[in-house]
C-alpha positions in Angstrom: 0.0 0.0 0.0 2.8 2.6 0.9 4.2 1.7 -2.1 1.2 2.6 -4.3 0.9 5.6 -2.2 4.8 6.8 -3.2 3.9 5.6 -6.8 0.7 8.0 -7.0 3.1 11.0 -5.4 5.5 10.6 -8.1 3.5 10.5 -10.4 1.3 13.9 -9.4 4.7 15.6 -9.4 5.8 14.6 -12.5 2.0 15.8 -14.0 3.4 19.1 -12.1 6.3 19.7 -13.8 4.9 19.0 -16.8 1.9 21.5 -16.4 4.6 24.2 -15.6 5.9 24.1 -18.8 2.9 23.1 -20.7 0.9 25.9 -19.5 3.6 29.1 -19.0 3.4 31.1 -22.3 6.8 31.3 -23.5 6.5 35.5 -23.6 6.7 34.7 -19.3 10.6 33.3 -19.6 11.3 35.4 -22.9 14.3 38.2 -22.9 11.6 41.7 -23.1 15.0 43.3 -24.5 14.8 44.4 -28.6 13.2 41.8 -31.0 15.5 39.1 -32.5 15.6 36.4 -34.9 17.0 33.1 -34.7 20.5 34.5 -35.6 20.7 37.5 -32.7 19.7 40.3 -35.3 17.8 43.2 -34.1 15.0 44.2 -36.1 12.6 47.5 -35.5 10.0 49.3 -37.9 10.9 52.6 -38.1 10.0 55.6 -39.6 12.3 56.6 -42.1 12.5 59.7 -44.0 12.3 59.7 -47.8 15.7 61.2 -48.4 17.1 58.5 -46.0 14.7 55.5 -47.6 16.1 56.2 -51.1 19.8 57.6 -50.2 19.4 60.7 -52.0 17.6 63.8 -51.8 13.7 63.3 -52.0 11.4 66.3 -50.7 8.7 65.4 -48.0 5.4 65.9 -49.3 2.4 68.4 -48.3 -0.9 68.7 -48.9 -3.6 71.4 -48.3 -6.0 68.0 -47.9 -5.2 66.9 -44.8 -7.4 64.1 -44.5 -5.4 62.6 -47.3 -2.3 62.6 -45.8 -4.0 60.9 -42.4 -5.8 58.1 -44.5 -4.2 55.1 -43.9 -5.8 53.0 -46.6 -4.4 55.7 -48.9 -0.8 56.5 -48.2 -0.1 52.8 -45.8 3.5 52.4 -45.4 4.3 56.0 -45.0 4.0 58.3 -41.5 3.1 62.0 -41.3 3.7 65.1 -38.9 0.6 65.0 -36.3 -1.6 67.7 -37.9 -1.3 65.9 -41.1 -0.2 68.6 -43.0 3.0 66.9 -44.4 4.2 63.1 -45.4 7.5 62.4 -44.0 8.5 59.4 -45.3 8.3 55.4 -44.8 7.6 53.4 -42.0 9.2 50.0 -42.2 11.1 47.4 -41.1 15.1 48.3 -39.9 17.8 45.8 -39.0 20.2 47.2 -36.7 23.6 47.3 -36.7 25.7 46.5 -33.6 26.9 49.8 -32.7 23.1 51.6 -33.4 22.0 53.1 -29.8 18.7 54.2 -30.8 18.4 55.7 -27.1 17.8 59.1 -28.0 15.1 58.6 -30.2 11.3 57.6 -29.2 9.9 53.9 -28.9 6.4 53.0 -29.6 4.0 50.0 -28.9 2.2 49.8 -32.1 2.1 51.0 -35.9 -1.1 53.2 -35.0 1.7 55.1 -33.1 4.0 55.6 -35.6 1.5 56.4 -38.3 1.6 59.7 -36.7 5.2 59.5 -35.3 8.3 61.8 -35.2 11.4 60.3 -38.0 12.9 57.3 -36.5 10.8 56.7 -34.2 10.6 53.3 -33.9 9.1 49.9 -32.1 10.5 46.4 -31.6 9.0 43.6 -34.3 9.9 40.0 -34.1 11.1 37.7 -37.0 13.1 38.8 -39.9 10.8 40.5 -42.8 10.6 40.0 -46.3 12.0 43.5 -46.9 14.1 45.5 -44.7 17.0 48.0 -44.4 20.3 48.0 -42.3 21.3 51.0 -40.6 24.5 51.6 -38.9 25.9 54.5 -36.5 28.2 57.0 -38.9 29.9 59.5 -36.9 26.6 59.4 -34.7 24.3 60.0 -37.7 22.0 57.2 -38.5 22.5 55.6 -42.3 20.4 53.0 -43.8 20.7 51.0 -47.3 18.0 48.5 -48.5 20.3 45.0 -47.5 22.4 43.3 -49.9 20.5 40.0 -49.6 16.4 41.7 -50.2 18.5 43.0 -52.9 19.3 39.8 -54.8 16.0 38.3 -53.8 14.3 41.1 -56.3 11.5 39.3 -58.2 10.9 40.1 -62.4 7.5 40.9 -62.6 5.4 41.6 -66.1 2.3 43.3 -65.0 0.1 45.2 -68.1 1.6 48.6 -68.1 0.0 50.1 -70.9 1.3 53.8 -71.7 1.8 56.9 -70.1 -2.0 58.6 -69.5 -2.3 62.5 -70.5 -5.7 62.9 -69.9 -5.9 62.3 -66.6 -8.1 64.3 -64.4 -6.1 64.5 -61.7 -2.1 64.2 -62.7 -0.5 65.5 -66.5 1.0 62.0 -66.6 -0.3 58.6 -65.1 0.8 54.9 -65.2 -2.1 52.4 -64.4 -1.0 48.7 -63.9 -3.4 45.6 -65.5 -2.8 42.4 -63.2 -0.6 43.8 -60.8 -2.8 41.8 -58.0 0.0 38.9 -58.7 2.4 40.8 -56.9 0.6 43.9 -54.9 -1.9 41.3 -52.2 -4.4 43.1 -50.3 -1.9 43.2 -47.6 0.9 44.3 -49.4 2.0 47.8 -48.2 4.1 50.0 -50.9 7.1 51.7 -49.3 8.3 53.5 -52.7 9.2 53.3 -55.9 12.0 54.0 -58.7 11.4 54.6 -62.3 14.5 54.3 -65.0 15.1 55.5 -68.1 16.6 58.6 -70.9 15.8 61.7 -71.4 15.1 63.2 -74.5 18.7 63.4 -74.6 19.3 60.2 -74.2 21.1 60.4 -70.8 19.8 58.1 -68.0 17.4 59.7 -65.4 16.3 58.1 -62.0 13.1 59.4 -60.5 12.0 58.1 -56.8 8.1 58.6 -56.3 6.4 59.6 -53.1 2.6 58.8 -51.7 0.2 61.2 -52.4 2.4 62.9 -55.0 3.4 60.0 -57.3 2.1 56.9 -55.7 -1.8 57.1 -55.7 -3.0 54.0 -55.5 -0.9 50.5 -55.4 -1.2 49.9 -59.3 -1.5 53.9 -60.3 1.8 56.4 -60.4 2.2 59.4 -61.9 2.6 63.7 -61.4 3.1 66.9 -62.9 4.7 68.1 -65.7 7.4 69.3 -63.0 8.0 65.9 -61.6 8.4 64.0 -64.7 10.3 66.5 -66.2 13.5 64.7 -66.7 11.3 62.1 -68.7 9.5 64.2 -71.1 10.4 63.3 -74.0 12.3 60.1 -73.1 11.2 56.8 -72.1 10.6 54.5 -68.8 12.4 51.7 -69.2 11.8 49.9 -65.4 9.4 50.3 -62.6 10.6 49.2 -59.3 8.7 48.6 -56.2 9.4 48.3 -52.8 7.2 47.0 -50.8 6.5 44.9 -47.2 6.8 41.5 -49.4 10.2 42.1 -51.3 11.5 44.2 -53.9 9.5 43.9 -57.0 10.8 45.2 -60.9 9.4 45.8 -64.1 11.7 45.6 -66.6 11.6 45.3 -70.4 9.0 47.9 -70.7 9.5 51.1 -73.1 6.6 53.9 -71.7 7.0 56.9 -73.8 6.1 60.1 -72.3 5.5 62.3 -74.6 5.2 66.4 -74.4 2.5 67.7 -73.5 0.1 70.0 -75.4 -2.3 72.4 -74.2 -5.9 72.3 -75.5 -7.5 74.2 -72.6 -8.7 77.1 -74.9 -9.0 75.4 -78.3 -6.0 76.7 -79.0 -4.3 73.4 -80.8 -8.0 72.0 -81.6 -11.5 72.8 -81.8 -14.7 71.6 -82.8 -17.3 73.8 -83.3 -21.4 72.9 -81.3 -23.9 71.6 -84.1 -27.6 70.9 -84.4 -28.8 67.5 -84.2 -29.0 66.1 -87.6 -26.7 68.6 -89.0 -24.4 67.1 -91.8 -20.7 68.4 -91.0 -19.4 70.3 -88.3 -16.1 72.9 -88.7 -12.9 72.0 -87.1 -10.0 74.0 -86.7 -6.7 72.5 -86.1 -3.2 74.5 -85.0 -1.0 71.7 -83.7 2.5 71.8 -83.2 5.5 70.9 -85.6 6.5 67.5 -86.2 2.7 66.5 -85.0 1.8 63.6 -87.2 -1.7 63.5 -86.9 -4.8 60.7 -86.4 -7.8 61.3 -85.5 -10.6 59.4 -83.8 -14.3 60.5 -83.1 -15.5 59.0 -80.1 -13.2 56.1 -80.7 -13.5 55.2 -84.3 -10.5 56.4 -86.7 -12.2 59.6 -89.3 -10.7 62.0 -91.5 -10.9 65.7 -91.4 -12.0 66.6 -95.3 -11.9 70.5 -95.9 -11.3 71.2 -92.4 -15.1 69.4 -91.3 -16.0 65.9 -90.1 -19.2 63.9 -90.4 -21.8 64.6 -87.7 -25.3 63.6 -89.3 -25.7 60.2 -87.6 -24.6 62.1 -84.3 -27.1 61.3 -81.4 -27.6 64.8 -79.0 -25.4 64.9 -76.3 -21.4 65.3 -75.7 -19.1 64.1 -78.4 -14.7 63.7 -78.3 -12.6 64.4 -81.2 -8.8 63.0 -80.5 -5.9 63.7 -82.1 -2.8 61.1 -81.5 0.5 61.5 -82.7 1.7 58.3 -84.8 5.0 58.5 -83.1 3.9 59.6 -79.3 5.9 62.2 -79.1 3.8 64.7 -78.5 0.3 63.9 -76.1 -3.2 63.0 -77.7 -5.3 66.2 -78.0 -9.4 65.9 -77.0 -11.6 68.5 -78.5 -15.6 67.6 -76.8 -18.5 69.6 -78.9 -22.1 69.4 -78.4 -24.9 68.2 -80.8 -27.8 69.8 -79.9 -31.9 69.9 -79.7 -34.8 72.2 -79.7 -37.0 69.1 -78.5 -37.7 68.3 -74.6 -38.3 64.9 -74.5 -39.2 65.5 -70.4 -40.8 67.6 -67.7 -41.1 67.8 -64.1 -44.3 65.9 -62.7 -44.8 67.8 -59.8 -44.1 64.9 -57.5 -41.0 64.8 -57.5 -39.9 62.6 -60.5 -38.9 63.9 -64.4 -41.2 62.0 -67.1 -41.9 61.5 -70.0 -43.7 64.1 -72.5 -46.2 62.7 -74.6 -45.1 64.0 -77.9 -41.6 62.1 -77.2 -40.4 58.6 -78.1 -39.0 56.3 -75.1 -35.4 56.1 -76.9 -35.6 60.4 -76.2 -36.4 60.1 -73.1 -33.4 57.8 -71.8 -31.0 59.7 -73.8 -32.3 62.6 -72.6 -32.0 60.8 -68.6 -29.1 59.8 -69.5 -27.8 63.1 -70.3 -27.8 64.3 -67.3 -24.8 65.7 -65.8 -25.8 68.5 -63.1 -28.5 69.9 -60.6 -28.3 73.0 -59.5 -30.3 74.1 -56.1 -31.1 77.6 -55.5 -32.6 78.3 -52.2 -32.6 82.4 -51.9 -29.8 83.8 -52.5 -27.8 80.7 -52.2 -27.3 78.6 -55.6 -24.9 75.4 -55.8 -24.2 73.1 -58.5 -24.2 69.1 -58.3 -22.7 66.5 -60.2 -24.9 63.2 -60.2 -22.3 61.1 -61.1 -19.4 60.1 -60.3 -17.1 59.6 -57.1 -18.2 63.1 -55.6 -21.3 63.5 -57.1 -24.6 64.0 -55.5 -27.3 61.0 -56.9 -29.7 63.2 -56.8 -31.8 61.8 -59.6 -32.2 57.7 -60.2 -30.9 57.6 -63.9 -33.2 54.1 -64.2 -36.9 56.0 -63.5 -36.3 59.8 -63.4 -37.1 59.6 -59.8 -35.5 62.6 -57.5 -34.0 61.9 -54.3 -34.0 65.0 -51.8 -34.9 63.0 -48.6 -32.3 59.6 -48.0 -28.5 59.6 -46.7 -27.4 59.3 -50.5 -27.6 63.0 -50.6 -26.4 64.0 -47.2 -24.1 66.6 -48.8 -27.2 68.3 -50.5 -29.2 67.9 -47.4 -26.1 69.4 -45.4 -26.1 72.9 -48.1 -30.1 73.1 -48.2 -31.5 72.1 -44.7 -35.1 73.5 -46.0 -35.8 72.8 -49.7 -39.7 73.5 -49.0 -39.4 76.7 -51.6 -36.0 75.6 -53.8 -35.5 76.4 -57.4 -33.9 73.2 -59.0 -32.4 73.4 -62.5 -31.2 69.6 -64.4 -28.9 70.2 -66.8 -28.9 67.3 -69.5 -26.2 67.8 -72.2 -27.3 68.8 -75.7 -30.4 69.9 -74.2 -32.3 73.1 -72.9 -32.3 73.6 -68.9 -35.4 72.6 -67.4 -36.4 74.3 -63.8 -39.2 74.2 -61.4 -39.8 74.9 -57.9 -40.2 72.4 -55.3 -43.0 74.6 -53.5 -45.2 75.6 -56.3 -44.7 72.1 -58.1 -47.0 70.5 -55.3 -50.3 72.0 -57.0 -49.4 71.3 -60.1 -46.7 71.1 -62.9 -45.4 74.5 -64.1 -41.6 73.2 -64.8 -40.5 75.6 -67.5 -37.2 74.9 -70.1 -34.5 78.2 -69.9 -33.0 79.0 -73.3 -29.6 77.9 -72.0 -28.7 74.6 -73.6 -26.2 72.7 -71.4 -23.0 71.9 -73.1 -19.9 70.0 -71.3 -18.3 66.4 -70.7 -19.7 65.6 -67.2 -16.6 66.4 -65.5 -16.8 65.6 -62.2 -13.9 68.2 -61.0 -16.9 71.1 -61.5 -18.4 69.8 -58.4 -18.7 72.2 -56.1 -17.3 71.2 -52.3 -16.3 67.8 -53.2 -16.1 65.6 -50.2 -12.6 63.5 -49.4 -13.8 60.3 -48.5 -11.8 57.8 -46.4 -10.7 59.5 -43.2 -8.5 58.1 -41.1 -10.6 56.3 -37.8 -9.0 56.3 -34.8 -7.8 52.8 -34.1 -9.6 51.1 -31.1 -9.5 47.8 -29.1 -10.4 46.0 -31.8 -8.8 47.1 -34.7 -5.6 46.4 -32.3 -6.5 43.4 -32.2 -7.1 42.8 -35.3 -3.4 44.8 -35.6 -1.9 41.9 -33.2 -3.5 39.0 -34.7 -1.8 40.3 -37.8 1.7 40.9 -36.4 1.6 37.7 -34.6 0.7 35.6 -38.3 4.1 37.0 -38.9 6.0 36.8 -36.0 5.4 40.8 -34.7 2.9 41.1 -32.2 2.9 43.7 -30.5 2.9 43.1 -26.8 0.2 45.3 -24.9 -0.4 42.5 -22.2 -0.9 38.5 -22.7 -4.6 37.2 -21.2 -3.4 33.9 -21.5 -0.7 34.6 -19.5 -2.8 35.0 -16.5 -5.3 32.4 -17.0 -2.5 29.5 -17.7 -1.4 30.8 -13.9 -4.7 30.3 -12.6 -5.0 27.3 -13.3 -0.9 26.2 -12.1 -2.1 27.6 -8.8 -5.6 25.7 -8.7 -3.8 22.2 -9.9 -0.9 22.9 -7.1 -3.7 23.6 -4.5 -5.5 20.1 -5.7 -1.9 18.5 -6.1 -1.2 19.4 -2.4 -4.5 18.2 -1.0 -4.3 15.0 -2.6 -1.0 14.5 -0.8 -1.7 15.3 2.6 -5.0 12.6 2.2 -2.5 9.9 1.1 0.0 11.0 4.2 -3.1 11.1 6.8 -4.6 7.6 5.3 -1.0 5.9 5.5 
């Protein structure tokens, strides 16, 4: 029996020691020093300014739009100055060098912090990341250079890269990328890139982009005339990313960026406003030297005869002539002109809705709906102007029905301007056709929309909107999306460590199996 007894003693403190290290979290008996990998490096992310990132001078970049520069969906992978008023540079991840005191500058628990954090500010990660730079201490200074080894592990990618954009609305040159989801994941966060290529000289030009300036979206790059100066002309011959999974190029490309040419006024090409059925309309062209010339009308290859081009099968509405030169080195030229109509094909119903008028066709009235480009709301003295379309426009009219929205959340903006639309003048504007108003007030006992003599010309460019909301605002992050933020890190190896619940609970239950453990004993002592 005493030998049983000794056996079952043995035996609970063996189940003991083995609970101990079963159910005490490694974090408990971990080093709480800087993060290392399984060779003793130290890694950090870090915020990095641009000019330090790229080893050569590269401005910071501002922006009157603040909310921008604070959305992190927008610029991720870069930090800014608190207000938001200025992007600094990159936050990623660093490999220190052995004599790197980072001491003096300020240490952070998580990436929400940094986002908003001073240059080289920095927090402790854990495994060794796909991308990284090395710093080291020079003469007290701080110098960084992307490693030697993400270097050589830079993968050859062939995403579509089309050709330089000119008619962008909101850069003189832009890049969009086909396919690039092979490479740029949903997580993937863009710490800059490089383009290569010649001048129009011929001599080799470097140009490292910025967010918010040149880096838009993941797949679109771009800027001014000023940026891409040194390329005018030239070509881009590689694209190289750097991003939070490894360096990516795009080699073997030849993007052409051509000179631009200014068509603001009509000064290079014009076309002029016709009535609908009209045979011809005039053009006048004044393009530069050297301009070899083809031109497309909404898409489909013409010829200018006599200085005219073929408009009788024209429907009413907003048309594009394009000139393209054959050898791209100067930028394709749009010239819009309306075809328009004595005819209104709709009215106001007094109920809120545009219909049908009964001497018109149903094919008139949907291009007529279709048309559509503006609303403007007079209330008093006040008058603003709406785009329906679009990603800052106002929906303020159902394109499917004619129906007119001044009630839901769609049209909060609208609802925001005009708090009391009881007695409001509203004006639609349908290209190629006259304007057609009514008031909201006197409409209830009847229909007495009238049609101005203005007939609305234009291309349905959204930029006319008038206080065009930035969407996407930065949220401050709260328990859960840092939690979401750790359960991310740890997939890689770098949570961040804001306290460990499992920590206490696999204590709790050491002490209640030690308590049990103990109890059991002093039964077997007392029965022996």
């Amino acid at each position: 029996m005493k030998t049983n007894y000794c056996k079952l003693n043995i035996v609970a403190l063996a189940t003991l020691v083995v609970m101990i290290f079963t159910l005490a979290p490694m974090n408990v008996m971990a080093d709480d020093g800087a993060a290392n990998d399984n060779n003793g490096d130290k890694y950090v992310m870090m915020n990095v300014p641009y000019s330090d990132f790229y080893g050569e001078q590269v401005d910071s970049v501002t922006s009157a739009t603040k909310k921008k520069t604070m959305n992190e969906r927008l610029v991720a992978g870069s930090y800014h100055t608190p207000d938001g008023g200025e992007i600094r540079g990159v936050t990623c991840p660093v490999k220190l060098g052995k004599d790197v005191d980072l001491s003096k500058y300020k240490k952070v628990n998580s990436e929400a912090d940094l986002f908003a954090g001073e240059d080289y500010t920095y927090m402790e990660i854990g495994d060794k990341p796909s991308f990284y730079l090395e710093v080291s201490n020079e003469q007290g200074n701080l110098k960084f250079n992307i490693a030697t080894a993400v270097q050589k592990a830079t993968k050859k990618v062939s995403p579509d890269v089309g050709e330089v954009i000119t008619d962008d609305h909101h850069v003189d040159y832009a890049i969009k990328l086909k396919n690039s989801e092979t490479f740029l994941l949903e997580n993937t966060k863009v710490y800059g890139i490089t383009l290569k290529g010649y001048g129009s000289n011929y001599s080799k030009k470097i140009m490292h982009l910025t967010q918010l300036r040149n880096i838009f979206v993941k797949n679109q790059l771009g800027g001014s005339k000023e940026d891409l100066a040194a390329f005018v002309g030239g070509t881009i011959e590689s694209i190289i990313y750097y991003t939070s999974d490894g360096i990516y190029e795009i080699s073997n490309i030849r993007l052409q960026v051509p000179m631009l040419v200014d068509n603001k006024d009509g000064g290079a090409l014009k076309v002029e406003d016709i009535a609908h059925g009209t045979g011809s309309s005039k053009v006048t062209v004044n393009l530069p030297e050297h301009y070899m010339a083809e031109y497309f009308l909404d898409g489909v290859e013409i010829q200018i005869d006599n200085g005219r081009i073929v408009t009788k099968n024209l429907t009413v509405g907003t048309h594009k002539l394009t000139a393209k030169d054959r050898f791209k080195k100067f930028s394709n030229i749009d010239a819009f002109f309306t075809v328009t109509t004595e005819k209104m094909p709709a009215k106001y119903d007094g109920a809120k809705a545009i219909k049908k008028n009964n001497d018109a066709t149903d094919d008139e009235f949907k291009m007529y709906i279709n048309n559509i480009t503006k609303i403007q709301v007079k209330v008093g003295n006040k008058i603003k102007t709406y785009g329906v379309t679009g990603r800052h426009g106002v929906p303020i009219i159902d394109k499917n029905n004619g129906e007119l929205d001044f009630e839901s959340e769609k049209v909060a903006r609208l609802k925001a301007d005009f708090p009391d639309l009881s007695n409001a003048e509203i004006t639609i504007m349908s290209a190629g056709y006259k304007n057609l108003s009514f008031n909201l007030k006197k409409s209830q006992a009847g229909n007495d929309s009238k049609v101005g003599s203005g007939t609305t010309h234009g291309t349905n460019n959204d930029s006319q909107n008038t206080d065009a909301k930035n969407t996407g605002d930065k949220q401050n992050i709260d328990k859960a999306e840092l939690t979401k933020i750790n359960g991310q890190n740890a997939k890689n190896g770098n949570a961040v460590r804001t306290g460990d619940d499992t920590t206490l609970m696999s204590l709790v239950g050491l002490i209640a199996f030690a308590a049990t453990a103990y109890v059991v004993y002093r039964r077997n002592l007392h029965l022996k």
